[in-house]
C-alpha positions in Angstrom: -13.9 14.1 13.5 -15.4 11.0 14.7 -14.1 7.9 12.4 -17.8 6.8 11.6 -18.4 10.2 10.6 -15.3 10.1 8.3 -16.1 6.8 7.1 -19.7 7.8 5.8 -18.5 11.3 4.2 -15.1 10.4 2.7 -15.2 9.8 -1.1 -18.9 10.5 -0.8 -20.6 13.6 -3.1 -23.7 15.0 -3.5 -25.0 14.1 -7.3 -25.3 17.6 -8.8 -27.9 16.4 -11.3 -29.8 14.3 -8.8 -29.8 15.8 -5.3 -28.4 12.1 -4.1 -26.5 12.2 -1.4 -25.9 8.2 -1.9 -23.1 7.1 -4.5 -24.8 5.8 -7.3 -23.2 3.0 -8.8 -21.7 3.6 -12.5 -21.2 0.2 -14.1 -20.1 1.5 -17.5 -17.2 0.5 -18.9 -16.6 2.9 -21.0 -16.8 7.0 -20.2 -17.7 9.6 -23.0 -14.9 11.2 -25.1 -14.7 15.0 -26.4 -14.8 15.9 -29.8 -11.0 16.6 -29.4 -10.5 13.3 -28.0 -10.2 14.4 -24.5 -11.9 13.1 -21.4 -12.6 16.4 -18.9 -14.8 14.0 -16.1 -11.3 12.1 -15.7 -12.4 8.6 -16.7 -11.4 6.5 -19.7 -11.9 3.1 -19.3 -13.1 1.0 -15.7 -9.8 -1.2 -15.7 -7.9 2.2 -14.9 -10.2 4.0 -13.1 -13.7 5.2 -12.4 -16.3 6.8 -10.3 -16.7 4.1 -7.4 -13.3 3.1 -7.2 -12.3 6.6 -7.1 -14.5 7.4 -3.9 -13.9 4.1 -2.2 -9.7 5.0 -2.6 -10.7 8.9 -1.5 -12.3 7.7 1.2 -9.4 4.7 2.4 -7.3 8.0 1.9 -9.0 9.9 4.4 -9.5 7.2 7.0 -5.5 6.0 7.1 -4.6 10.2 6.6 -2.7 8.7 3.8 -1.5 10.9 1.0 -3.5 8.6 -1.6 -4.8 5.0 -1.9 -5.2 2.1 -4.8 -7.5 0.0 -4.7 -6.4 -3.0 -6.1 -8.8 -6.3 -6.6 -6.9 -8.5 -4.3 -3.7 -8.2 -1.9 -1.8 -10.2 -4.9 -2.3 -7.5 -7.0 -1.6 -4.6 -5.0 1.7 -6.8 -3.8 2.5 -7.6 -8.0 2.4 -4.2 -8.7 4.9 -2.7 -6.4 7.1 -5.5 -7.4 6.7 -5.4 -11.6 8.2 -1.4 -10.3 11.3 -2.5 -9.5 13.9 -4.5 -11.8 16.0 -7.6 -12.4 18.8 -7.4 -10.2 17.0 -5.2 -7.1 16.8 -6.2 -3.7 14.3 -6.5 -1.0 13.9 -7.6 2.6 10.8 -9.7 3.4 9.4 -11.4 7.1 10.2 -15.0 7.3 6.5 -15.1 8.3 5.3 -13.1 5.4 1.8 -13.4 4.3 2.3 -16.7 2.5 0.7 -15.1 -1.0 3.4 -12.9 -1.2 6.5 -15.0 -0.2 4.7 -17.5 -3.2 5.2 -14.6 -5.8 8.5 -13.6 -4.5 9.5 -17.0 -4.8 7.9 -18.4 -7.4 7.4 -15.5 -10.4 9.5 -12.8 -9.3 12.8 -15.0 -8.6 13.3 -15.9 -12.3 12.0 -12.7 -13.1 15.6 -11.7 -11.7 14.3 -9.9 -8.8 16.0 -10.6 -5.5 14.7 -11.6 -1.5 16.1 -11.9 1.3 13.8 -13.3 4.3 14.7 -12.8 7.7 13.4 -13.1 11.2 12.3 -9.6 11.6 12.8 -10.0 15.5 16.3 -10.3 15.1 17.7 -6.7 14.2 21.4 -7.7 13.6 20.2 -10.4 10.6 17.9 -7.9 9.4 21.0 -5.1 9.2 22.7 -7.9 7.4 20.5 -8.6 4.8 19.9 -5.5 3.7 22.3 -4.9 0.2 23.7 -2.0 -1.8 21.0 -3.1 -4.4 18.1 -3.4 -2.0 15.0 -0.7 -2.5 12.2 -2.1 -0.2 11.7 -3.4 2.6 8.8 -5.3 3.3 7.0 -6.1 7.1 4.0 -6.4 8.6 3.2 -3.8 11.1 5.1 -4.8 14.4 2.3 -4.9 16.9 1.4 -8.5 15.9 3.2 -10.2 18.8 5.9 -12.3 17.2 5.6 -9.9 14.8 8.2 -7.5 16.0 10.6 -5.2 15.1 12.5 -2.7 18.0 14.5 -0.5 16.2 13.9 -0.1 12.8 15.2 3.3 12.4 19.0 1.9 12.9 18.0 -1.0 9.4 16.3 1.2 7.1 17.0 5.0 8.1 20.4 7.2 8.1 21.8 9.3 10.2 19.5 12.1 9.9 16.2 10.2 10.3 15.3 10.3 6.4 14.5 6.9 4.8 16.8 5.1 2.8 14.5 3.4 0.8 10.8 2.7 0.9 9.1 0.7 3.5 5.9 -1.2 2.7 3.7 -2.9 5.5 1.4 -5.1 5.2 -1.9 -5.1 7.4 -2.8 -8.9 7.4 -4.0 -8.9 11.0 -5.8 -5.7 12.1 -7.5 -2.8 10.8 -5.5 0.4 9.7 -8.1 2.5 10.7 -7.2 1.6 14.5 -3.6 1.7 14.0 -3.3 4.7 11.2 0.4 4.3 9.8 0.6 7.8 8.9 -0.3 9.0 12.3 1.4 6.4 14.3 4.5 6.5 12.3 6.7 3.9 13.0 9.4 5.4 15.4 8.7 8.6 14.6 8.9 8.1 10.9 5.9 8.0 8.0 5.7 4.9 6.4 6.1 5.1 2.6 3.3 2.4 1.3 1.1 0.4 3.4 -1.1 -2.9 2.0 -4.1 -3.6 3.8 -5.4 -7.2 3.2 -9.2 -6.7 3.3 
């Protein structure tokens, strides 16, 4: 299927009540609760999810053939979350050159936080084999088709013996499009990335 064609379709239903075949937009806050307190149509409250979001991350979900997507309100955020997962003490390995939002949290609020970086020149594979740590449980990159940007092995830093990962890799998409490069397609050395940040 043609990627315009995905693009229109994706995340996009036909209203049942209406006939629409547009989205309509929902700007409740709120969603309607069940007698027994439940909520069947899947939607609570708009600061955890609803209608719109939910077809705009269905539909990022079917352009990247990712497993899933968040959508998050800026690249901070998405960034912020994956980091308040992990704990004090943890490890990761960020670009030198890392979008220059993130390397400010890292540095800035995470740091005292307790969380640990290392940043490295990602074109140089022996400093990035040396930074990684018995404690460290991501690794962070932008995709390695931006020049400068690059990274020739990375199977041999964050992948054993057998191929599987060691621990998750995130990529960030600062520069170009994922629907021209899909990560889940175009795995990185053969390999599916495990989260991938698109900076749109």
């Amino acid at each position: 299927m043609r990627i315009e064609t995905v693009a229109v379709h994706a995340g996009a239903e036909v209203d049942p009540a209406t006939g629409a075949v547009t989205p309509a937009i929902h700007p409740s806050t709120t969603f309607e609760r069940e007698p027994d307190g439940s909520f069947p149509r899947g939607h609570i409250y708009s600061r955890s999810s609803a209608p719109n979001r939910a077809a705009l991350e269905a539909c990022l979900t079917a352009l990247e053939g990712g497993a899933g997507a968040v959508a998050f309100a800026s690249a901070s955020a998405a960034t912020s979350a994956i980091f308040q997962s992990l704990g004090p003490g943890d490890h990761l390995v960020a670009p030198m050159d890392a979008y220059y939002g993130t390397g400010k949290l890292l540095r800035e609020v995470f740091a005292p936080w307790g969380l640990e970086t290392t940043f490295v020149d990602m074109t140089d594979l022996a400093a990035v084999e040396r930074a990684v740590r018995p404690t460290t449980k991501i690794f962070l990159s932008d995709w390695p088709w931006f020049g400068d940007r690059d990274i020739n092995n990375p199977r041999s830093v964050w992948h054993n013996d057998r191929g599987k990962p060691v621990f998750p890799t995130l990529f960030g998409d600062t520069h170009v499009a994922n629907f021209k490069f899909p990560p889940n397609r175009q795995a990185l050395d053969g390999q599916p990335v495990d989260v991938n940040f698109d900076w749109w």
